[in-house]
C-alpha positions in Angstrom: 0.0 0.0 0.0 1.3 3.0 -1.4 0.3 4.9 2.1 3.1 3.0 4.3 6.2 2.3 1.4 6.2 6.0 -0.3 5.1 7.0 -3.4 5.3 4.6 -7.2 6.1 1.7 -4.7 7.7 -1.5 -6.2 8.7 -4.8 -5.3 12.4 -3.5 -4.2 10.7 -0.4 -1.7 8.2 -3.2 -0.4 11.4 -5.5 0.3 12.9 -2.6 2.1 10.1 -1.8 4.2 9.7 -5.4 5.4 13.5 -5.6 5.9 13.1 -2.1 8.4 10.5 -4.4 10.2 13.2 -7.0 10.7 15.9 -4.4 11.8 13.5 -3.5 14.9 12.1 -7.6 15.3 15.2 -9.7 14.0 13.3 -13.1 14.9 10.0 -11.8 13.2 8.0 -12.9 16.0 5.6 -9.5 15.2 5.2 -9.3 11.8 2.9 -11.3 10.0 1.5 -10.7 6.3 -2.4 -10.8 6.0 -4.2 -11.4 2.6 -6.8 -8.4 3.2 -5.7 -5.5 0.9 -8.9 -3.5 0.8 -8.0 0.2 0.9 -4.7 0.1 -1.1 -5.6 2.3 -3.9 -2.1 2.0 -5.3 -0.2 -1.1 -5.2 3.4 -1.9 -6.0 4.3 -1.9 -9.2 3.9 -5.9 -10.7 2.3 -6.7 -7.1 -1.3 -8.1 -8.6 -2.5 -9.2 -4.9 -1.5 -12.8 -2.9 -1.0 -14.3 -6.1 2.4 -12.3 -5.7 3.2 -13.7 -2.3 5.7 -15.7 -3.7 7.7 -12.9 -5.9 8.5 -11.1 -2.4 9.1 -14.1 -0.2 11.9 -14.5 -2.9 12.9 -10.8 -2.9 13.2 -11.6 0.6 15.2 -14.4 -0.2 17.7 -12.5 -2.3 18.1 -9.7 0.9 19.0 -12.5 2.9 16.1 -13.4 5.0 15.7 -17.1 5.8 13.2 -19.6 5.0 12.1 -20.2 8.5 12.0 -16.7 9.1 9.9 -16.3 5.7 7.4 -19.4 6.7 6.8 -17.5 10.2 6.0 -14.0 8.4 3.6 -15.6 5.8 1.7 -18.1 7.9 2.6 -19.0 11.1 2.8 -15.9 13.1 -0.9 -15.0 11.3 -2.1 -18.6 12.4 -0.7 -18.0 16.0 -2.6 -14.8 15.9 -6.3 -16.4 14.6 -5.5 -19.7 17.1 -5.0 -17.2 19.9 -8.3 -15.3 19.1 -10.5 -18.1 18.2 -9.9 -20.5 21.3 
């Protein structure tokens, strides 16, 4: 969403932003990717919606981020969060 990664947002300044996250939670135990992107009037540019989930998990990849660290971020810190809320 343009409003939190600046202006013409791409891939690369989406990459960046979740890499800031990680700079202030190195384990990633806090961030958590949801599928709900109602209210993004501008996307980043080649990001269609979830079907691009897996371009920036490997953006993510190429920054260094680790496949463990990438499974918590796209699913198992969101499941945590609906287990947590459900029971």
């Amino acid at each position: 969403c343009d409003a939190f990664v600046g202006e013409d947002p791409t891939n690369e300044t989406s990459c960046r932003h979740f890499l800031h996250f990680l700079e202030l939670d190195p384990d990633g135990a806090h961030i958590a990717l949801g599928a709900d992107l109602d209210g993004c009037d501008v996307l980043p540019a080649g990001f269609e919606g979830i079907q691009s989930y897996p371009q920036l998990a490997q953006e993510l990849r190429n920054h260094g981020v680790d496949d463990t660290l990438l499974y918590n971020i796209f699913w198992n810190n969101a499941m945590g969060v609906m287990q947590r809320c459900c029971t």
